[in-house]
N, C-alpha and C positions, 0 to 999 in steps of 0.2 A: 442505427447507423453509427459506426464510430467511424472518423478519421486518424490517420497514424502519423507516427513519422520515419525515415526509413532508419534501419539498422546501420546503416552506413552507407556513406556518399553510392557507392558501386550496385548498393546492393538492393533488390529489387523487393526484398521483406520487409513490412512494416511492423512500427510494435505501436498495437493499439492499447493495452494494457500494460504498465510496469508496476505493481502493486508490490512495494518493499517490505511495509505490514506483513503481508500475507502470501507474502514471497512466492508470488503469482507473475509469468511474463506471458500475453497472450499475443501474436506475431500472426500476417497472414502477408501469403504472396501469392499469385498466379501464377500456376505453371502445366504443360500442356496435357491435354486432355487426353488417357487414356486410349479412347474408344475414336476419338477425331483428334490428330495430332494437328488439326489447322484452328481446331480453339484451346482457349487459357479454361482452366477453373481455379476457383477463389479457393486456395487451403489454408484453412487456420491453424496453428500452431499452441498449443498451452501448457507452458510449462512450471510444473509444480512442487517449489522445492517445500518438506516437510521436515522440520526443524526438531533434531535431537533431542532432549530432556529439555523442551518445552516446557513451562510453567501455566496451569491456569489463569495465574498473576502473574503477568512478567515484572512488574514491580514486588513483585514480594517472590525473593528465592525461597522463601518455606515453604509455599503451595504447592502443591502435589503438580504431581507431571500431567500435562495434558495429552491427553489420549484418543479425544474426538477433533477432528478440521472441518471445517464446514467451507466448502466456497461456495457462494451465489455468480455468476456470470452477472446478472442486473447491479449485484451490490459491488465487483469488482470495477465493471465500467461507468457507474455515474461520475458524473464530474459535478463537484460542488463547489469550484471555483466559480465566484458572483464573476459575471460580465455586466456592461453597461449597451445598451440599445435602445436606439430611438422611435416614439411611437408616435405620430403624429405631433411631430414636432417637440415633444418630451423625452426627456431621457430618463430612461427605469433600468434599475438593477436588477437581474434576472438570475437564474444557477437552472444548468440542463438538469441537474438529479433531486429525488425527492429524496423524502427520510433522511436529510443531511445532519437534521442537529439531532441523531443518533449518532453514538461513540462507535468507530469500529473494533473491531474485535483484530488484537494484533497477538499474530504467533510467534512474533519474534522481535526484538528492537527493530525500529525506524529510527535509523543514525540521524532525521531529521527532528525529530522529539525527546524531550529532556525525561529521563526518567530516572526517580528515585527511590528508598527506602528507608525508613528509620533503621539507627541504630542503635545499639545501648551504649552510650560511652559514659565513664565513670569518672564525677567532676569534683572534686573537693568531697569526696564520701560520699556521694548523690551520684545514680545512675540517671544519665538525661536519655531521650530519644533525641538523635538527633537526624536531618534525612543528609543520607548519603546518595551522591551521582551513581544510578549504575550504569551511564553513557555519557562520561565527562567530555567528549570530546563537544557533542549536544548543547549541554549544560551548560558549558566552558566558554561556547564559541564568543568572540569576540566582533 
């Protein structure tokens, strides 16, 4: 069971999944039924954008281009944000999704994570690695 929230004040689609990772948006709305126009059915929506000269490493531009995507529906909708609930009088930190402290697999930057690379820069006759922002806006924020 996912809950959404709507696409906009009017509009009666919700978006249950916004996955920026994996540039994934999964929307569902009720709209009338074919065969009995006096009921709704639940249609889901999933849209999937597949990203151009994708990297196996999005932190490393020398990695060859990635050529397989995988999406899981279960891996898209877990939610691993910790909530707080009370249980007989206690309050426990919980998270709705399992396998959270596995890394996801991103096909693309998440303008919400810093990512970087080493470079070669040449410093007094010495070549350093040094890591460079490849999402300074990320990196940078203030």
């Amino acid at each position: 069971v996912l809950a959404g929230y709507p696409v906009s004040p009017k509009d009666e689609e919700y978006v249950l999944v916004n996955n920026k990772c994996q540039c994934v948006t999964v929307t569902s709305k009720f709209v009338p039924s074919e065969e009995n126009p006096d009921e709704e059915i639940l249609v889901r929506n999933i849209r999937i954008l597949v990203p151009l000269k994708a990297r196996e490493n999005i932190s490393d531009p020398l990695s060859p281009l990635r050529t397989t995507f995988i999406y899981r529906m279960s891996e898209l909708c877990k939610n691993c944000e910790p909530m707080e609930i009370e249980l007989g009088g206690v309050i426990h930190q919980v998270q709705q999704g399992n396998s959270c402290e596995e890394p996801q697999t991103c096909y693309t930057y998440d303008r919400n994570e810093c990512y970087s690379s080493p470079v070669p820069l040449l410093y007094h006759g010495e070549v350093k690695h040094v890591p460079a922002a490849l999402t300074p806006d990320s990196c940078f924020a203030q």
